[in-house]
Residue frames as a rotation matrix with the C-alpha (Angstrom) as fourth column:
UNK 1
0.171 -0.983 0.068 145.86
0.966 0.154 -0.208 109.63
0.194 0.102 0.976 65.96
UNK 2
-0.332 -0.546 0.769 145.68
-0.003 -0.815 -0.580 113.40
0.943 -0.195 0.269 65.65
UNK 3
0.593 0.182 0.784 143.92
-0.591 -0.562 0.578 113.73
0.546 -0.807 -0.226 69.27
UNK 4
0.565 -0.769 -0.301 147.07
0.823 0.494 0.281 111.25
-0.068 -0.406 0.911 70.76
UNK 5
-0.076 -0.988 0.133 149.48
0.918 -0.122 -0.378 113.99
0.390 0.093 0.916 69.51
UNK 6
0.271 0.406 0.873 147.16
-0.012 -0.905 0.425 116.96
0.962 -0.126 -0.240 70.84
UNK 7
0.931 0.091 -0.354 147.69
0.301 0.358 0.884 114.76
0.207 -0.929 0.306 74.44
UNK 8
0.344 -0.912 0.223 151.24
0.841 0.193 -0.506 114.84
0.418 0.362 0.833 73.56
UNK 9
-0.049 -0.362 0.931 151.78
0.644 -0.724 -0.247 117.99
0.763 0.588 0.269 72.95
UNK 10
0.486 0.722 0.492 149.80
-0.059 -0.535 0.843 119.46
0.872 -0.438 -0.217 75.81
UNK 11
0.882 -0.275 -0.382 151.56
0.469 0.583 0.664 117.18
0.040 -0.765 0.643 77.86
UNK 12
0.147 -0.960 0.240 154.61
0.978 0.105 -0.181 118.63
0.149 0.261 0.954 76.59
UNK 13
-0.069 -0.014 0.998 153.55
0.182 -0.983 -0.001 122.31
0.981 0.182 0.070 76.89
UNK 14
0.945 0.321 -0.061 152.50
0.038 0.078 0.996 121.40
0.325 -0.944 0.061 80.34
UNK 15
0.457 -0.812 -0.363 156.42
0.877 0.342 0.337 120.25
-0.150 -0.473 0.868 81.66
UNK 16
0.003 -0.499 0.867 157.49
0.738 -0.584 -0.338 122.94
0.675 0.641 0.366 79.34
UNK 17
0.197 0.552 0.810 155.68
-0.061 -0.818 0.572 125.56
0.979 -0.162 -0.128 81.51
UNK 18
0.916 0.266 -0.300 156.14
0.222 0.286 0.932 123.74
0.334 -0.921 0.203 84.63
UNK 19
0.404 -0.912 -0.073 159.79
0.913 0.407 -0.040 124.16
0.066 -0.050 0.997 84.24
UNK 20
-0.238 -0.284 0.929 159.90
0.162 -0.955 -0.250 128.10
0.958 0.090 0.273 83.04
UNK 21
0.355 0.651 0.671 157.97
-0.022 -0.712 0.702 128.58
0.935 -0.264 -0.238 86.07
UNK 22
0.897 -0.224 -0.382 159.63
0.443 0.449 0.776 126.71
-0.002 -0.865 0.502 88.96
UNK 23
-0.129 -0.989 -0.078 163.34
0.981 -0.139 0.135 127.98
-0.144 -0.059 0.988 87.75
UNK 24
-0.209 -0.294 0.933 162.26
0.437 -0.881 -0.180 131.40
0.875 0.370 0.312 87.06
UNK 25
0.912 0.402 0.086 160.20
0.009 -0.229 0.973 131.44
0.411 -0.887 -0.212 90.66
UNK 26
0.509 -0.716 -0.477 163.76
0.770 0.131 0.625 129.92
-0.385 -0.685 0.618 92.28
UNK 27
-0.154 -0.764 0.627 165.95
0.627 -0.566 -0.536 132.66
0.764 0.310 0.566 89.89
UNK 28
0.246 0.440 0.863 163.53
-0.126 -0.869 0.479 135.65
0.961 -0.227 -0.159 91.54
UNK 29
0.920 0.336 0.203 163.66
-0.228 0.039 0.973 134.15
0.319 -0.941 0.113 95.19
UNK 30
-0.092 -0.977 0.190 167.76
0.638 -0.204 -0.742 134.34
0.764 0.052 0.643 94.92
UNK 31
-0.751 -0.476 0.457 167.50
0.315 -0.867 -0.386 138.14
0.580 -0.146 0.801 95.22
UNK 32
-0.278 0.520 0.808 163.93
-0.678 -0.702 0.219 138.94
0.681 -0.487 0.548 96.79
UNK 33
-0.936 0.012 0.352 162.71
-0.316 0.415 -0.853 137.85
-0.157 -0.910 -0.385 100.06
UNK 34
-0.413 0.902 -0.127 159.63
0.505 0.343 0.792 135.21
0.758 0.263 -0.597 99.98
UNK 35
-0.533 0.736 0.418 156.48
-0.478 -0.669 0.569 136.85
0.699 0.103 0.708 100.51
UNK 36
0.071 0.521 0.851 154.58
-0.875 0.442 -0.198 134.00
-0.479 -0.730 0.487 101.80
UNK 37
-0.945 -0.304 -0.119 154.97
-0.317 0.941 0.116 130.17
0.077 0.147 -0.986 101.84
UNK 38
-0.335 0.841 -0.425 152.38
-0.321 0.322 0.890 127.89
0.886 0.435 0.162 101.43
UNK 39
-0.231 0.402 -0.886 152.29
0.787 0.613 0.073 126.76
0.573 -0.680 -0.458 104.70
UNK 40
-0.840 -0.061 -0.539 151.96
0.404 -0.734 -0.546 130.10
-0.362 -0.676 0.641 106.30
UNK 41
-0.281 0.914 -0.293 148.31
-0.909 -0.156 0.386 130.48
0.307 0.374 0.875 103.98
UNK 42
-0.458 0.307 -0.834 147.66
0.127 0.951 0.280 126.73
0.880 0.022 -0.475 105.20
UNK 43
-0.647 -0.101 -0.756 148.05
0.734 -0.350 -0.582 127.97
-0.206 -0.931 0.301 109.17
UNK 44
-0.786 0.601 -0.143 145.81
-0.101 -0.353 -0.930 130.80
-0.609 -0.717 0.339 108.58
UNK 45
-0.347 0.868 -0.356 143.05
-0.526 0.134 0.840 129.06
0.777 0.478 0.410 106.89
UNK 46
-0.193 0.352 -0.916 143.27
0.564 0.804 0.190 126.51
0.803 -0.480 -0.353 109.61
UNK 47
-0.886 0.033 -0.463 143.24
0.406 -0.430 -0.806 129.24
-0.226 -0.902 0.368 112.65
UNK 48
-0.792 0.603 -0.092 140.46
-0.609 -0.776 0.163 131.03
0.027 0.185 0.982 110.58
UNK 49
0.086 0.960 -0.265 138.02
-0.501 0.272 0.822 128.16
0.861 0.063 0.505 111.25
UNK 50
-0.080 0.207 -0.975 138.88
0.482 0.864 0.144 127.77
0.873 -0.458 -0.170 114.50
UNK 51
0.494 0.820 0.288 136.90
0.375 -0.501 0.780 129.35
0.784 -0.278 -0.555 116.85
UNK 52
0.967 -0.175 -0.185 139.27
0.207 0.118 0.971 129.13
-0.148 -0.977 0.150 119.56
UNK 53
0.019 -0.977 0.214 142.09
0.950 0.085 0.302 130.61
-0.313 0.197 0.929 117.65
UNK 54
0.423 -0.019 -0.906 143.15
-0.204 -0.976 -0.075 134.05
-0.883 0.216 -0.417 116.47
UNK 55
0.707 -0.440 0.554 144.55
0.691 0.261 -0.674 134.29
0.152 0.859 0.489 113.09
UNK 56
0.735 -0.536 -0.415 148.01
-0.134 -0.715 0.686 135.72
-0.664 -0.449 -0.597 113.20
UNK 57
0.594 -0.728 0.343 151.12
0.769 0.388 -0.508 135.63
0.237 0.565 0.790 110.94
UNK 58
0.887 -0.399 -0.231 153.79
0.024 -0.460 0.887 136.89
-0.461 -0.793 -0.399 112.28
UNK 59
0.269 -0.891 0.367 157.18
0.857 0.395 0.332 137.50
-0.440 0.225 0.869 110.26
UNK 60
0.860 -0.349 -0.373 159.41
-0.352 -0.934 0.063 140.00
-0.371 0.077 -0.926 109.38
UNK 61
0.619 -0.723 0.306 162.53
0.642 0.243 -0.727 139.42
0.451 0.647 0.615 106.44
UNK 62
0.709 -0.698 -0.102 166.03
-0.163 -0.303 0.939 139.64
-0.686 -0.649 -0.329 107.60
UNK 63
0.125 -0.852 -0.509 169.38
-0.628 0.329 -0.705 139.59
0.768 0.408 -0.494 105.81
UNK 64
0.620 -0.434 -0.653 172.05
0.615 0.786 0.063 137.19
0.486 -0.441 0.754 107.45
UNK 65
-0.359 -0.896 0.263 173.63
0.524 -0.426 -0.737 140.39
0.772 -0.127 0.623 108.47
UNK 66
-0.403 0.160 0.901 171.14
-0.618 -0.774 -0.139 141.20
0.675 -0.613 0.411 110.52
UNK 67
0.800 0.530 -0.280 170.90
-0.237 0.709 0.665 137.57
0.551 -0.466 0.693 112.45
UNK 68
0.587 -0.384 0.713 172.86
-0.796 -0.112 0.595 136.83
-0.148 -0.917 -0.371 115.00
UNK 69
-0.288 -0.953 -0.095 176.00
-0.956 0.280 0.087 134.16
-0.056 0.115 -0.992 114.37
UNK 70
-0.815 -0.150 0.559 174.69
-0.486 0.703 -0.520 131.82
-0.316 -0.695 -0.646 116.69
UNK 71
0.076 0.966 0.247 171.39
-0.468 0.253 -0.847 131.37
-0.881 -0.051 0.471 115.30
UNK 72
0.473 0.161 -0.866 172.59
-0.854 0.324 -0.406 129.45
0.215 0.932 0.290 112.30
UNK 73
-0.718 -0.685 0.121 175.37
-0.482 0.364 -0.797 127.83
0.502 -0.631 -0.592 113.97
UNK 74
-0.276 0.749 0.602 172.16
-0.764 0.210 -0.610 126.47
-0.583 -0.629 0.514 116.37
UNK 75
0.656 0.754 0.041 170.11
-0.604 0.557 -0.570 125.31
-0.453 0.349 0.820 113.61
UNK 76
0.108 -0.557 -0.823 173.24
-0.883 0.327 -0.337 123.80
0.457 0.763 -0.457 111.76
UNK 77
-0.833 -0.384 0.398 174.11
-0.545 0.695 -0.469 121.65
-0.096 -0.607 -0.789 115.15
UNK 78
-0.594 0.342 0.728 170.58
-0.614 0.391 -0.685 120.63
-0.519 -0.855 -0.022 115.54
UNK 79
0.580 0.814 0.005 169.01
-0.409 0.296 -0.863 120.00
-0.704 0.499 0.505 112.10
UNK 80
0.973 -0.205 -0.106 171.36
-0.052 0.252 -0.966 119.26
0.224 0.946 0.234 109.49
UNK 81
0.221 -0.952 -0.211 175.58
-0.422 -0.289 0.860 119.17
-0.879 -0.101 -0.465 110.79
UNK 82
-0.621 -0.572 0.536 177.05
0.627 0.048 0.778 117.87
-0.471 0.819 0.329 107.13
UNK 83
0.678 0.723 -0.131 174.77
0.480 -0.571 -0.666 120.75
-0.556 0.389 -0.735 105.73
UNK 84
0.467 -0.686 -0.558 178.17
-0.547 -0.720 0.427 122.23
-0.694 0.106 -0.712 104.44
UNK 85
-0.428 -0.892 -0.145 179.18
-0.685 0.215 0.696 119.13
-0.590 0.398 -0.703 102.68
UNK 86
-0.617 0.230 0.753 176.60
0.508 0.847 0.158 117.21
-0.601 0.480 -0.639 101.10
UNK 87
-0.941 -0.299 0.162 174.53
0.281 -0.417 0.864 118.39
-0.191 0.858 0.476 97.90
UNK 88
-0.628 0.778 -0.022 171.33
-0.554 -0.427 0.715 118.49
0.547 0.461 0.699 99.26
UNK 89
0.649 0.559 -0.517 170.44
-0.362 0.824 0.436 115.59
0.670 -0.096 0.737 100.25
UNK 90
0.032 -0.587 0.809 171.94
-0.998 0.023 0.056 113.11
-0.051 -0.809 -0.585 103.51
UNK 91
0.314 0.294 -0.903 172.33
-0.549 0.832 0.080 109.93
0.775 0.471 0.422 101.74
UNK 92
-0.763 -0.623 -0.173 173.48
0.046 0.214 -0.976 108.49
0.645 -0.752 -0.134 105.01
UNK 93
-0.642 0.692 0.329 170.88
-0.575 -0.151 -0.805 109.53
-0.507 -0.706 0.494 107.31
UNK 94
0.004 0.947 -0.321 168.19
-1.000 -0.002 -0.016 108.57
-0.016 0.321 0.947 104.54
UNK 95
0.141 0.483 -0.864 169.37
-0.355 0.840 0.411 105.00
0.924 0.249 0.290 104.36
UNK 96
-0.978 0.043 -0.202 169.55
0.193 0.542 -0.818 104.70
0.075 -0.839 -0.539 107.73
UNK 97
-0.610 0.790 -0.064 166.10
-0.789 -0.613 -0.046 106.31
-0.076 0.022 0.997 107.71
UNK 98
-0.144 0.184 -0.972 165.03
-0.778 0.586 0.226 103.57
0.611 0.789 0.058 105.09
UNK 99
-0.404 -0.411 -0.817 166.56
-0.090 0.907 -0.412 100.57
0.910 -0.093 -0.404 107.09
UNK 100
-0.867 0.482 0.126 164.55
-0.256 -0.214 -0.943 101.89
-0.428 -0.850 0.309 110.62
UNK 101
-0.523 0.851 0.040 161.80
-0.778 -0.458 -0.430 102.18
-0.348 -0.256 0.902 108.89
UNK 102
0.024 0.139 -0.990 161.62
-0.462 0.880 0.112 98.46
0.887 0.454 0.085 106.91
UNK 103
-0.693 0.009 -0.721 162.07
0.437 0.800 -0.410 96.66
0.574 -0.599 -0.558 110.49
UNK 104
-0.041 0.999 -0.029 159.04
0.319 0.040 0.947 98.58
0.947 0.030 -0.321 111.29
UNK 105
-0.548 -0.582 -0.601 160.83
0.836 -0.354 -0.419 101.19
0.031 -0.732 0.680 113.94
UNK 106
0.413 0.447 -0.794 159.36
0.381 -0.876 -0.295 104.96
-0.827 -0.180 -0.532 114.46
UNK 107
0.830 0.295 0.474 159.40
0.552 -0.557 -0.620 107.11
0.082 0.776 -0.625 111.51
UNK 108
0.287 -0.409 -0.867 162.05
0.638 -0.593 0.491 109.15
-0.714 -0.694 0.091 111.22
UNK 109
0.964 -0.045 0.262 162.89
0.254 -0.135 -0.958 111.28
0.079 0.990 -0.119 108.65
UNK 110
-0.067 -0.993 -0.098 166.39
0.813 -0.112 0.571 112.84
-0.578 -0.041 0.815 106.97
UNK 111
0.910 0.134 0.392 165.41
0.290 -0.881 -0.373 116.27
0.295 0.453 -0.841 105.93
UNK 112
-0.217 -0.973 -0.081 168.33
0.975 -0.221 0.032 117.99
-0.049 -0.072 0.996 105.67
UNK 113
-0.313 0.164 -0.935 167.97
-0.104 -0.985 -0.138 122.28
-0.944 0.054 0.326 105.79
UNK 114
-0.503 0.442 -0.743 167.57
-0.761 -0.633 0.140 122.68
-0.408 0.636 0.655 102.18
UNK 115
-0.787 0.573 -0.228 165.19
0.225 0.611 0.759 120.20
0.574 0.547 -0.609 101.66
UNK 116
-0.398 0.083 -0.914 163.51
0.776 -0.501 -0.384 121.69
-0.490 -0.861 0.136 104.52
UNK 117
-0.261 0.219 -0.940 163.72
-0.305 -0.943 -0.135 124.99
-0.916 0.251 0.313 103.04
UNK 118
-0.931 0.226 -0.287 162.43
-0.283 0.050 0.958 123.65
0.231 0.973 0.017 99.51
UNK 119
-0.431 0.878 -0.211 159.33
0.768 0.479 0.426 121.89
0.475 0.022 -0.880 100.95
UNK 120
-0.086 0.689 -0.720 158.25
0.774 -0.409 -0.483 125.37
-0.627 -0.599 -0.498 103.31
UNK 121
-0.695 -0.297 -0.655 159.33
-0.179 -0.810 0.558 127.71
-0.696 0.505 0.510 100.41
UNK 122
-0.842 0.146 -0.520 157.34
-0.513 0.082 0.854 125.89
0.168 0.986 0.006 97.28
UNK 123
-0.747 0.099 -0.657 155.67
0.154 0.988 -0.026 122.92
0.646 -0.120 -0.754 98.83
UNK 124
0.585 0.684 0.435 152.26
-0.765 0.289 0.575 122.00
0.268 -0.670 0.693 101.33
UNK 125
-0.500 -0.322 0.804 152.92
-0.673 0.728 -0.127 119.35
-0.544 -0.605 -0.581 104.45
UNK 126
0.800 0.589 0.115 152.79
-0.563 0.803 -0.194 115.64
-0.206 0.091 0.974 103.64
UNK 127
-0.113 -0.925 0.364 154.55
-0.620 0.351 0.701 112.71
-0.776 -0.146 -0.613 102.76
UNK 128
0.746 0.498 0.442 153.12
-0.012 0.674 -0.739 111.31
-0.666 0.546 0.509 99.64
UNK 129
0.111 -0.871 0.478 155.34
0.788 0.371 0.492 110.26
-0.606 0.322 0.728 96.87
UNK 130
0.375 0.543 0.751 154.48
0.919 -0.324 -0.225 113.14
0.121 0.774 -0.621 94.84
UNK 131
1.000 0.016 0.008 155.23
0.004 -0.608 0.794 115.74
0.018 -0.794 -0.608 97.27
UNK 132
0.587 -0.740 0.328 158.42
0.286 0.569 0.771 114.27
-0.757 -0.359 0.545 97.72
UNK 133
0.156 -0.558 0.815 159.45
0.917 0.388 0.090 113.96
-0.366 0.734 0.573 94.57
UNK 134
0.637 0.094 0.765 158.65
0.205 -0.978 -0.051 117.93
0.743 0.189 -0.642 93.97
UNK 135
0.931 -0.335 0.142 160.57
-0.328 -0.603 0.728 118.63
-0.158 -0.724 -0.671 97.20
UNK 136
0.282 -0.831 0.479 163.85
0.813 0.473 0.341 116.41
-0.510 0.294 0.809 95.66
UNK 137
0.257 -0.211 0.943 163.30
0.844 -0.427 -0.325 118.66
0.471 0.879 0.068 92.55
UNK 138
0.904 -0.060 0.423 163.20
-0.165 -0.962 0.216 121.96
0.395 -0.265 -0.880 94.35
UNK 139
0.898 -0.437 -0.055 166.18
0.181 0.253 0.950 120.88
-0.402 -0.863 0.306 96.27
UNK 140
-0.006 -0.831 0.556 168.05
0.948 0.172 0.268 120.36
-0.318 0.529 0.787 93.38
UNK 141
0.369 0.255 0.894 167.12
0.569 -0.822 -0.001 123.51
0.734 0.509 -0.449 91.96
UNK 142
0.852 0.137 0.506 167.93
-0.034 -0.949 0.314 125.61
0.523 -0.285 -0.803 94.77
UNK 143
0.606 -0.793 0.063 171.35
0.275 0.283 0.919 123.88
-0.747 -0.539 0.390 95.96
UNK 144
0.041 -0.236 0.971 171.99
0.971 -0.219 -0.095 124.90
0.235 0.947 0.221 91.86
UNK 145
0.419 0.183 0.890 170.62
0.203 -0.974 0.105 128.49
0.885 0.137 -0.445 92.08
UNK 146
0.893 0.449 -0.040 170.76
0.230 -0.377 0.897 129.25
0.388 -0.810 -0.440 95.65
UNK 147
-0.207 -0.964 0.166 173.85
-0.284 -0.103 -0.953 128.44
0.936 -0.244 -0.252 97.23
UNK 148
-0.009 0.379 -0.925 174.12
0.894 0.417 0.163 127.45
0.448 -0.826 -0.343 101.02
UNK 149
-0.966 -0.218 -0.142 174.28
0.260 -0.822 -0.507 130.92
-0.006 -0.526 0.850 102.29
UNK 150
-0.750 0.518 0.412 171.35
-0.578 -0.816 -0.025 132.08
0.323 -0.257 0.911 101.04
UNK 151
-0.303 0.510 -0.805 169.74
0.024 0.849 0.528 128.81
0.953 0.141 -0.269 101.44
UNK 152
-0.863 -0.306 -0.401 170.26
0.425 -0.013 -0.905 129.57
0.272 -0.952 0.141 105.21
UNK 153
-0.890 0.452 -0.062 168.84
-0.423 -0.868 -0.260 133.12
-0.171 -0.205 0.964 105.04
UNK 154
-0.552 0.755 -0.355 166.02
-0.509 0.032 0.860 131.62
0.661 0.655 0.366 103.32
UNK 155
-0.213 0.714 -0.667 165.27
0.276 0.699 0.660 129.16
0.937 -0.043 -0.346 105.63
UNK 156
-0.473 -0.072 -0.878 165.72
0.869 0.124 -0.478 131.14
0.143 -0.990 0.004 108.65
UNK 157
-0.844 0.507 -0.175 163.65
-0.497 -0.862 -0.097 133.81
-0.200 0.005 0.980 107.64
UNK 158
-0.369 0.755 -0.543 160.54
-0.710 0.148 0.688 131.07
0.600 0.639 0.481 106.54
UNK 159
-0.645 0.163 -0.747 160.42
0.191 0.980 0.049 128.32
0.740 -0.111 -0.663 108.89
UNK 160
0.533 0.742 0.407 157.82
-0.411 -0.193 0.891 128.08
0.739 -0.642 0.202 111.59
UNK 161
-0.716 -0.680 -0.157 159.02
0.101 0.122 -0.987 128.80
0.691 -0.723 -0.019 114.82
UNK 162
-0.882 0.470 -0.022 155.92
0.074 0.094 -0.993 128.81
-0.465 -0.878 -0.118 116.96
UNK 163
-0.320 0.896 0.309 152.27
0.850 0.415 -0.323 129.40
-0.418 0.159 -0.895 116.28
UNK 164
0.896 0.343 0.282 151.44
0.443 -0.651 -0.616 131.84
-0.028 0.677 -0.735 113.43
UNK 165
0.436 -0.865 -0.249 155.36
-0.532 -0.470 0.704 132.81
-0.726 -0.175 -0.665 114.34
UNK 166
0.804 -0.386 0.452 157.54
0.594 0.477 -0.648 132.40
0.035 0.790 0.613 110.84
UNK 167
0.377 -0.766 0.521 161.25
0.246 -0.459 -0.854 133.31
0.893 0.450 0.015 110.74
UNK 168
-0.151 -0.417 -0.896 163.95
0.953 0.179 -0.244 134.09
0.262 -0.891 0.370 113.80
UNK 169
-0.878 -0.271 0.393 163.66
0.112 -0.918 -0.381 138.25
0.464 -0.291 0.837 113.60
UNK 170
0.275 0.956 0.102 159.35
-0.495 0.050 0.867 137.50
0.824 -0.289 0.487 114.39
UNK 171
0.331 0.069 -0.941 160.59
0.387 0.900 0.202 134.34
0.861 -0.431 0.272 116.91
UNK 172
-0.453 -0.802 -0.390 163.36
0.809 -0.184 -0.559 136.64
0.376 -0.569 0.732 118.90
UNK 173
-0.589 0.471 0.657 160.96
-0.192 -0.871 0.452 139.65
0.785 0.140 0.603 118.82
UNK 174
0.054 0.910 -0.410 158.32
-0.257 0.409 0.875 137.35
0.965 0.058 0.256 120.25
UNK 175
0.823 0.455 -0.340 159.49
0.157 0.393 0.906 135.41
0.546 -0.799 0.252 122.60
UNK 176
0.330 -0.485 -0.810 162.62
0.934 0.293 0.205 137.88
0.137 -0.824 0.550 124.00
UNK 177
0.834 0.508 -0.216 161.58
0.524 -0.851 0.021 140.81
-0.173 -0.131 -0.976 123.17
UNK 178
-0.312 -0.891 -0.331 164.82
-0.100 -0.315 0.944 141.63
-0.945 0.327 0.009 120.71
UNK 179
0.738 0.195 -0.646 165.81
-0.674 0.178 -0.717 141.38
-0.025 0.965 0.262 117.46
UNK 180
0.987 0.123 -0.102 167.57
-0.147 0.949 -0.278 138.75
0.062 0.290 0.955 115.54
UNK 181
0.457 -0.708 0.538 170.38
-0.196 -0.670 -0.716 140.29
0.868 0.222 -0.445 115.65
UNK 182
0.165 -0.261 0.951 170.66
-0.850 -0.526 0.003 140.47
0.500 -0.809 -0.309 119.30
UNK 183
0.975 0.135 0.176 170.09
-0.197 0.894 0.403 136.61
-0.103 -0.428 0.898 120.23
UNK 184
-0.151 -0.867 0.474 172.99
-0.953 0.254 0.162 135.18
-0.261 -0.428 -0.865 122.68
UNK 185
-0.676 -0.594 -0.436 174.05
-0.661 0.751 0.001 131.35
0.326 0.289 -0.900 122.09
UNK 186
-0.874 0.421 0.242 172.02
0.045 0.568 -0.822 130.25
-0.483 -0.708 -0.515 124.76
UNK 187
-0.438 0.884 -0.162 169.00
-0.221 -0.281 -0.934 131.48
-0.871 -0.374 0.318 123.11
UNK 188
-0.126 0.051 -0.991 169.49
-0.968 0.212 0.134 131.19
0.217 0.976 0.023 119.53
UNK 189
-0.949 -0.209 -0.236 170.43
-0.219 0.976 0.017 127.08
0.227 0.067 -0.972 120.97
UNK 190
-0.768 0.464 0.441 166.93
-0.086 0.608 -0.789 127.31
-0.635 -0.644 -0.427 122.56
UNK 191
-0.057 0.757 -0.651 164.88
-0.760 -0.456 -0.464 128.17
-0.648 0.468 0.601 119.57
UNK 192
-0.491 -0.488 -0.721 166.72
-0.851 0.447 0.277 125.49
0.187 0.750 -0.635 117.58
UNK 193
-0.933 -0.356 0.058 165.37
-0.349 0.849 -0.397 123.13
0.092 -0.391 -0.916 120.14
UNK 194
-0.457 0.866 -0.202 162.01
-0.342 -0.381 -0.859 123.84
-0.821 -0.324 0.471 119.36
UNK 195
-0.397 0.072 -0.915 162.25
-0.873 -0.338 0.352 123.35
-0.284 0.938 0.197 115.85
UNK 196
-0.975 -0.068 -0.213 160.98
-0.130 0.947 0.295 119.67
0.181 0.315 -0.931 115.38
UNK 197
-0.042 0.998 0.047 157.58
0.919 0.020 0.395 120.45
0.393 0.060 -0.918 116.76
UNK 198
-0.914 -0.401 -0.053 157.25
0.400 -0.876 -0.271 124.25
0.062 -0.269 0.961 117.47
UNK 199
0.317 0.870 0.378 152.98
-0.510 -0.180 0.841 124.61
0.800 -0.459 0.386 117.89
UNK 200
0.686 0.530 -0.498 153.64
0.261 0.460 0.849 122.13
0.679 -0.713 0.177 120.72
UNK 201
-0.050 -0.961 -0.273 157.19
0.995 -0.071 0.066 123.37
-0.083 -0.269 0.960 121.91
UNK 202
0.924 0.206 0.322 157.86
0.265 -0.952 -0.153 127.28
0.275 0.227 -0.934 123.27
UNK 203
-0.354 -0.933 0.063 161.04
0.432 -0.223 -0.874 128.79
0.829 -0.283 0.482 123.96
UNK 204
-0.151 0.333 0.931 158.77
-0.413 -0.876 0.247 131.11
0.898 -0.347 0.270 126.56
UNK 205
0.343 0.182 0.921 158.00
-0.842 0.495 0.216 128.07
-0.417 -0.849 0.323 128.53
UNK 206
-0.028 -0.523 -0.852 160.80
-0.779 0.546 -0.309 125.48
0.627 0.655 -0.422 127.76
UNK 207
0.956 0.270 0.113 160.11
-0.269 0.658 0.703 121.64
0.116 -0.703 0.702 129.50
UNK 208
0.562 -0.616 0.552 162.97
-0.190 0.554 0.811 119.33
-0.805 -0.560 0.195 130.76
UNK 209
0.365 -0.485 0.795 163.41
0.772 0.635 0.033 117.57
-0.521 0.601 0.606 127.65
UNK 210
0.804 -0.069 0.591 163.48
0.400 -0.672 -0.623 120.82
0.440 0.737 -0.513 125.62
UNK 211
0.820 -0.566 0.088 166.09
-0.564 -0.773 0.291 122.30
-0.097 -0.288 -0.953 128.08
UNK 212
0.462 -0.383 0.800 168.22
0.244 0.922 0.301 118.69
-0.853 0.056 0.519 127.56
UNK 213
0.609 -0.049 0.792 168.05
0.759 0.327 -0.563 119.37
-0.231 0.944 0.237 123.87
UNK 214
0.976 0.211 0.060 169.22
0.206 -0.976 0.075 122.69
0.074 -0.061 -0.995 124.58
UNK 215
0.686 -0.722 0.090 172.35
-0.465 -0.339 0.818 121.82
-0.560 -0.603 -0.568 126.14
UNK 216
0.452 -0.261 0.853 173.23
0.571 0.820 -0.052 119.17
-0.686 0.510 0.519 123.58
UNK 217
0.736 0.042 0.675 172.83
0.666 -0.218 -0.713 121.50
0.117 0.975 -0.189 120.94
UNK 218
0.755 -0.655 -0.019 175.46
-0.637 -0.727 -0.256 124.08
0.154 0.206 -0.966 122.36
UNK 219
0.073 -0.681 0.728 177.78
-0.059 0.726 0.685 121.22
-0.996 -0.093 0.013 122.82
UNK 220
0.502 -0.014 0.865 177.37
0.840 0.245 -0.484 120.59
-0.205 0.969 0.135 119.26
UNK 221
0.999 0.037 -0.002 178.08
0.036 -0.971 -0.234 124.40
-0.011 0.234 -0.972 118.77
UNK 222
0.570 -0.812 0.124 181.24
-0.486 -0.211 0.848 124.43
-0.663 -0.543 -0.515 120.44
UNK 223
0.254 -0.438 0.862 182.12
0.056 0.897 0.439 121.25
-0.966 -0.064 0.252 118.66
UNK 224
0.457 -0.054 0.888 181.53
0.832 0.379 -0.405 121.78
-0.315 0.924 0.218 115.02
UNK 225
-0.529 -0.692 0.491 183.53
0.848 -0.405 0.342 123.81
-0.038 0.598 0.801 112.64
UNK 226
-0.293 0.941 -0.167 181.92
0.178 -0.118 -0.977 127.31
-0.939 -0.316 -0.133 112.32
UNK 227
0.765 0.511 0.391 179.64
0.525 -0.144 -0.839 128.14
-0.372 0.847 -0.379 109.08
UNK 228
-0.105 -0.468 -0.877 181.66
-0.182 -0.858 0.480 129.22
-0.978 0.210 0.005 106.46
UNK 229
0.698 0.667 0.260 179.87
0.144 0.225 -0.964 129.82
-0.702 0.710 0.061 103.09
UNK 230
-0.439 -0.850 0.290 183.42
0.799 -0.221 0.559 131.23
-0.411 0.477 0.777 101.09
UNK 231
-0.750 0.277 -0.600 182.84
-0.412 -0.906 0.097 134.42
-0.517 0.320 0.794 98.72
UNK 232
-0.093 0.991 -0.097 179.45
-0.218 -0.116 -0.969 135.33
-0.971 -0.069 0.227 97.75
């Protein structure tokens, strides 16, 4: 009996802990810019055993005042357009998601940005149920803490945008030889279009389809409402 309530207990000190830490990590990563993400130590463990690779990590932390309009406005059209109005989550997309994937259609998913930006911020790639369920939690947690503004900043300063290339001020540097700041519509729309597979996709050397996606996505631009986060 007493080593049941020791299990307990532990168990209980365990959540207890699991909790201070996750909400005090998300309090801190409000105000300071993330260091590194787990994928961005995954990438160079995986270049560092491969022979035929350089290790690189590339990134460089931006405010939103020092990105360019368009480059949210991009990623809003192409990754996430009710990103302003839903709480985290695209219950819509996901059961269409759901209903594709039960008649036994291609995979698709319904990441939305900050679910996105919870799984590269906290989280390793995968799709187990586990995983998941940690990337729900963070979600909540950081649509709570965060807000969508900085949720943006956050995710446009973390996401992988090319090989060893994290964040738009490293991406715009890279491949146009600016800053983040400086990216025109056209360009900010092509980076966006990259974003679904970006090791295999370059803005530097965009194909057909990628210039397709390109044009879509400033159509979207034009179309949608622009970003507007209200007071800080």
């Amino acid at each position: 009996m007493k080593i049941f309530k020791r299990i307990i207990r532990f168990i209980a000190k365990c959540f207890m802990w699991f909790f201070i830490i996750t909400i005090g990590l998300t309090v801190i990563y409000k105000f300071v810019p993330v260091p590194v993400t787990p994928l961005m130590l995954i990438r160079v463990g995986e270049q560092a055993v491969d022979k035929d690779k350089d290790v690189r990590l590339y990134k460089d932390w931006v405010s939103m005042s020092s990105i360019s309009r368009h480059m949210p406005q991009a990623v809003y059209a192409a990754e996430d357009q009710k990103f302003m109005d839903h709480r985290g989550f695209d219950t819509e997309a996901m059961k269409k998601a759901w209903e594709n994937n039960k008649k036994g259609k291609r995979i698709k998913g319904a990441s939305t940005i900050s679910q996105q930006t919870s799984k590269n911020v906290f989280l390793w790639p995968g799709r187990n149920l586990i995983r998941k369920g940690l990337e729900a939690y963070f979600t909540v947690l950081i649509e709570f803490i965060w807000g969508k503004e900085r949720i943006m900043e956050v995710y446009l300063n973390v996401i992988e945008m090319g090989e060893g290339i994290y964040g738009v001020e490293a991406a715009a540097q890279h491949y146009f030889k600016k800053s983040a700041a400086q990216l025109s519509r056209q360009e900010a729309a092509l980076i966006a279009a990259t974003l679904p597979n970006p090791r295999r996709w370059s803005p530097a050397k965009p194909t057909a389809y990628i210039y397709g996606r390109q044009a879509w996505i400033l159509i979207q631009m034009r179309n949608l409402k622009q970003l507007d986060y209200g007071t800080k």
